[in-house]
N, C-alpha and C positions, 0 to 999 in steps of 0.2 A: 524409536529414534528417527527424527527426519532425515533425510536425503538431502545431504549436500547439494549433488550434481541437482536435484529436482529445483533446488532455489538459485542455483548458480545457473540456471538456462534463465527461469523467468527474468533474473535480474538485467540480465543481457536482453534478453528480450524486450524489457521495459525501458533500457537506456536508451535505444533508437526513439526520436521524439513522434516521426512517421508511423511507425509502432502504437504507439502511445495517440496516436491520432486517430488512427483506424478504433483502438480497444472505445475511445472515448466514441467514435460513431456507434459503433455496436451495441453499448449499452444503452442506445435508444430503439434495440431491433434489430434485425437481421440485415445484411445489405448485401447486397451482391458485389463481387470483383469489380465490376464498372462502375457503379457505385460509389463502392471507398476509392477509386485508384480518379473519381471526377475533379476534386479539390488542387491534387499534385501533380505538378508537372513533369512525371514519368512514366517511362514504359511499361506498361503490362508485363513487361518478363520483370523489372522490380517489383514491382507491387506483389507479385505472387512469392516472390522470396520474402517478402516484410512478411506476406501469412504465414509461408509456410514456416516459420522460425516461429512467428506467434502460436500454429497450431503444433506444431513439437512441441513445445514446453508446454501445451494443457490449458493455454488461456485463449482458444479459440477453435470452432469444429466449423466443417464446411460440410458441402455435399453438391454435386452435380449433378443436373438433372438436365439432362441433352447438353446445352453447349453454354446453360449457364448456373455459374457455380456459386453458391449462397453463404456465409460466412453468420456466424455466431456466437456470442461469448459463451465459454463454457462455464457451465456452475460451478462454482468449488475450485476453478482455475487458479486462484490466489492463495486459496486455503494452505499449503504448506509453506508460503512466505510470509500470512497471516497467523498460523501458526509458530514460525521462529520469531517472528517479532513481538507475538502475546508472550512466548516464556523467557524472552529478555528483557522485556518491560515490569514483567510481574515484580522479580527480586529488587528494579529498582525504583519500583514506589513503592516497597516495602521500604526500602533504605531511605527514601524520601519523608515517609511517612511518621519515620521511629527519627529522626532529625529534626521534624515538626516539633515531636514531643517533647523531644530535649529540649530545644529553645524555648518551648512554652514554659517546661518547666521551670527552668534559670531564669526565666522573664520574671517569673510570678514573686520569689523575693523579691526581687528589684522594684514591682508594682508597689507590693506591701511597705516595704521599706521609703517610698516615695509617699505616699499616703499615710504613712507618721509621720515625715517632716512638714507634711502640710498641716497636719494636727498640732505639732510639737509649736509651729509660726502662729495658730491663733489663739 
């Protein structure tokens, strides 16, 4: 069974768009705090609270080495919200799927039945 709370931090996590800005640098590479905080026009004391929310909920690891601190996406950081959204999606493209069917099927008299009145006119 997934973890609620574990999907209910990333989500929050991901709604800040600053958030969502930094994850999009990272997945081209590691960056350091000076770095990601070059683009926006805030404080280093925010910018370390945008990580450090990111690296609570699991979608981002750092590490310090003297006085500068290195930031990167974690593997698998998504995987339990990739997780809840593959087994809510699955049931409904099955329901998707078996709805195809049906219509196909109900279509196909109606084909046949339109292809004898075209018979029946010549």
């Amino acid at each position: 069974m997934l973890k609620y709370s574990e999907i209910d931090s990333i989500l929050r996590a991901l709604a800040e768009p600053t958030r969502r800005a930094f994850l999009e640098r990272l997945s081209r590479g590691p960056a350091t705090v000076s770095q990601l905080a070059e683009p926006f026009g805030m404080t280093f004391a925010a910018v370390l609270q945008h990580l450090q929310a990111l690296e609570a909920c699991g979608l981002i690891r750092s590490e310090k080495v003297g006085r500068v601190r290195t930031c990167r996406i974690e593997p698998g950081g998504l995987a339990p919200l990739a997780d809840w959204i593959a087994a809510r999606r699955t049931p409904a493209e099955r329901h998707l799927d078996r709805l195809g069917q049906i219509l196909a099927e109900t279509d196909q008299p109606n084909a046949t039945l339109h292809d004898q009145e075209k018979d029946d006119k010549k």
